[in-house]
N, C-alpha and C positions, 0 to 999 in steps of 0.2 A: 516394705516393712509393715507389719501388723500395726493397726492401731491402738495403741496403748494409751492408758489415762490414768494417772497419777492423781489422787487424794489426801489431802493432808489432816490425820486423824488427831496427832497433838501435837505441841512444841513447847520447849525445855529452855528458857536461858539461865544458866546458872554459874557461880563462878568455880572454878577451881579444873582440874583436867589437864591432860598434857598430850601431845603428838603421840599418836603409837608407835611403839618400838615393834621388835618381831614377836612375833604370838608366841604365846608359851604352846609345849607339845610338839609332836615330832615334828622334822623340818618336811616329812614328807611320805606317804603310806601308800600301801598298795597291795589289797591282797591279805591284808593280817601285816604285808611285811613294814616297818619300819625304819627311816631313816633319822637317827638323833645324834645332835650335833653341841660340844658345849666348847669353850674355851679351849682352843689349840688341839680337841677330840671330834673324831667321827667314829660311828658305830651301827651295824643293822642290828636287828632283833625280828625274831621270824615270828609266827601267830601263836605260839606258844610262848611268847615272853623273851626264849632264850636268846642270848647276844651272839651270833652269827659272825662277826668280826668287828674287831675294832682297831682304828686306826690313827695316828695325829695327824693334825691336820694345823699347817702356819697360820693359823689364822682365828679370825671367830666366826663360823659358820653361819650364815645368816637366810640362806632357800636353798636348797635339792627339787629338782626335775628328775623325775624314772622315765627311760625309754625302752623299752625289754630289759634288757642285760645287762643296762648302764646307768648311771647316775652321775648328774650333774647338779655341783655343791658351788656357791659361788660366798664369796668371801671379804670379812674386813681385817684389815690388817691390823698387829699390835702397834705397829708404829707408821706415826705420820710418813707418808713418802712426798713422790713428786706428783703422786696420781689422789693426794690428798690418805686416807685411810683404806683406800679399795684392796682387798687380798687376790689373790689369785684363783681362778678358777678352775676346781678340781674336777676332771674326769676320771671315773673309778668304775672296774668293774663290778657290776652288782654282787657277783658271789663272793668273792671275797677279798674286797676294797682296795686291790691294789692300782696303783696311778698309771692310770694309758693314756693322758696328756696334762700338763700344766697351760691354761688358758689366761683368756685376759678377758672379764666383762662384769658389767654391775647389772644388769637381771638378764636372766633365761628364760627358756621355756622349754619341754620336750617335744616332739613329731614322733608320729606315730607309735603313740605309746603301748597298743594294742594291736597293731598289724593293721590297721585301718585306714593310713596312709601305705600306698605301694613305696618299697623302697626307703620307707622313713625308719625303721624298729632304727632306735640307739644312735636315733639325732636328733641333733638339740639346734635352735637358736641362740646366741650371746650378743649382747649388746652392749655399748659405751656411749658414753657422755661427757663432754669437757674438754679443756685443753685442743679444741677443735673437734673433737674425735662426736660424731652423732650418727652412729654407722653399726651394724647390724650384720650379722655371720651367719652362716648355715653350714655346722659340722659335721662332719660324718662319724659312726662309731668307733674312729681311730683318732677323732679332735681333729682331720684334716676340713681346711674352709671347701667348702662346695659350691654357694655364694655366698652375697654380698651385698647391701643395700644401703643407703643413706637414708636413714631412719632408725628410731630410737625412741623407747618408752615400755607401756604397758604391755603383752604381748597375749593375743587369745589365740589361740590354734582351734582349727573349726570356722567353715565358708571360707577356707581359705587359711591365713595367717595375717591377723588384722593388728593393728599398730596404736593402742593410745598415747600417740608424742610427747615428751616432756623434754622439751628443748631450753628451759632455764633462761630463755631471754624474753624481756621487755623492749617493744614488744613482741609477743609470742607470734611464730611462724608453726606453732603445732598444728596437728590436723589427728582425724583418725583416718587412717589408710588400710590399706590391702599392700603387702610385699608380692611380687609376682617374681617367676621364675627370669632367671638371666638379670637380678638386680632392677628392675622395674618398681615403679611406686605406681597405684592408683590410686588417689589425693582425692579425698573426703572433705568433711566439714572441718572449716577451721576453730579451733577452739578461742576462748579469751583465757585461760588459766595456763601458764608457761607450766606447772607441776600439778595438772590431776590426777587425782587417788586414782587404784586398780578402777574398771569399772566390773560391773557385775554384769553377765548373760545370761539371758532368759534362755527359754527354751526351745523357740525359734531363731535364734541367735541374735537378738536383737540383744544390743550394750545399752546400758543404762552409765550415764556418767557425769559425776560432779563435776559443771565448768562454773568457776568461781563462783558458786555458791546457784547456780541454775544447775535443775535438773534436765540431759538431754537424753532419749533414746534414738541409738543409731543403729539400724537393719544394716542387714549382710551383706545389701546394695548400696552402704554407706549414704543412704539417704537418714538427715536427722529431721527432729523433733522436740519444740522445748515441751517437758512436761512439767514442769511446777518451775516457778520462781521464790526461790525460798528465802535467798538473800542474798541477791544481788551484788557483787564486788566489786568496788570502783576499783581503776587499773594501781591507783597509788597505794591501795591499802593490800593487794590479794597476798602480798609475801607473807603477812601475819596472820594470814588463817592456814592449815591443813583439815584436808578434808576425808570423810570415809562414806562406804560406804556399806550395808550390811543386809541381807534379808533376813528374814522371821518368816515363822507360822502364816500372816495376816499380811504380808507383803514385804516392805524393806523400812532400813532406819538411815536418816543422813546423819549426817553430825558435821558441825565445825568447828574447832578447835582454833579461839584467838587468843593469840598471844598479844599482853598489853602495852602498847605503844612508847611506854617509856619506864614500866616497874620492870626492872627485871626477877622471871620465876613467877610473872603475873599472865594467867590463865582465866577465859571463861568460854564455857562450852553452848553448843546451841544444838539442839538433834532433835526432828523430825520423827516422826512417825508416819507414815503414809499406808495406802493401800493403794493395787495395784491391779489395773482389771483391762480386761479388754473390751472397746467400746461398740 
């Protein structure tokens, strides 16, 4: 891993803020082309604006992954189930949005979204959580599994196919990982946060990633690094902060989002400003 070094330029605590939901703007582009998604609707639009198909969709569309030809839409459902609100997820062909599997996962990713991986154009990773399930897929452009891994979280494609765990239990057994071929795990640093944010990748592929309120970067060799300790989270308190992370111009922003201990709809924020440099 490069050595990277972390600066903290300003810091915000103020009250009011709330968890982010899904970003506003399309669920997913490429090319001009667009993927948007609103209530029980899916729809492309190509670099001229025009709407290219549209289609319903059971659900509330919440991320799309492109892999060539294909697109994967993953979903929350109008009504409570057994899997809590998780929808179904939609395989669709890119041109014009008809369903070539109905799947089952709450985040994705695509492979070889450019022909860059041999063998990968029009597959995707799915993932689950819960109910026992912390287990991870590899589809091929027909939604048939190809493998298979016990692991589950954030997901980067690039050096691999690397894993930010969010395994939900106290205490946490996450890691960041590498998935290898034939359901393999290569088991990295373990984390203290059961649910950190996406993390960010530099440009060498190093992760940068909020574990309860510590900054770490993790190279490609899964070797980490703390870079800033911003705010430290004792194990009883981490369920009530969410965390993000964001670059800028001048480096990246943290942020944490605590929710108040006993008001409820009582929020205060804290976010970081840092710069980012190599040493």
């Amino acid at each position: 891993m490069g050595s990277w070094q972390a600066t903290v330029m300003d810091h915000r605590h103020e009250p009011g803020g709330r968890p982010q939901g899904r970003p506003e703007g399309p669920l997913a582009r490429r090319d001009g082309w667009e993927v948007h998604g609103g209530d029980g609707e899916l729809s492309l639009t190509d670099a001229a604006g025009r709407v290219r198909w549209r289609r319903p969709c059971p659900g509330r569309p919440n991320a799309a992954h492109l892999s060539a030809d294909r697109v994967l839409v993953t979903t929350s459902s109008f009504e409570y189930t057994a899997w809590g609100h998780l929808g179904p997820a939609l395989l669709l062909d890119l041109a014009d949005g008809a369903l070539v599997a109905e799947l089952r996962g709450e985040h994705g990713a695509a492979l070889g979204t450019r022909g860059t991986t041999p063998g990968a154009d029009g597959r995707f990773v799915l993932g689950l959580e819960g109910y026992g399930a912390f287990d991870t897929w590899a589809h091929d452009r027909d939604g048939a599994v190809v493998d298979a891994w016990r692991s589950y979280g954030h997901y980067v494609v690039g050096d691999g196919l690397r894993v930010v765990e969010t395994d939900r239990r106290h205490p946490t057994g996450s890691r960041v990982v590498r998935l290898l071929p034939g359901g393999a795990v290569e088991r990295g640093p373990l984390l203290a946060d059961a649910q950190a944010p996406a993390p960010l990748v530099l440009d060498d592929g190093t992760l940068l990633v909020l574990d309860a309120g510590v900054l770490r970067a993790v190279g490609p060799a899964l070797d980490d690094a703390v870079l800033a300790e911003l705010h430290p989270l004792p194990p009883e308190q981490r369920h009530r902060y969410t965390g993000a992370l964001h670059r800028t111009a001048e480096g990246l922003t943290a942020t944490l989002v605590e929710r108040h201990p006993t008001r409820m709809g009582g929020y205060s924020t804290r976010t970081w400003t840092l710069g980012l440099h190599r040493s």
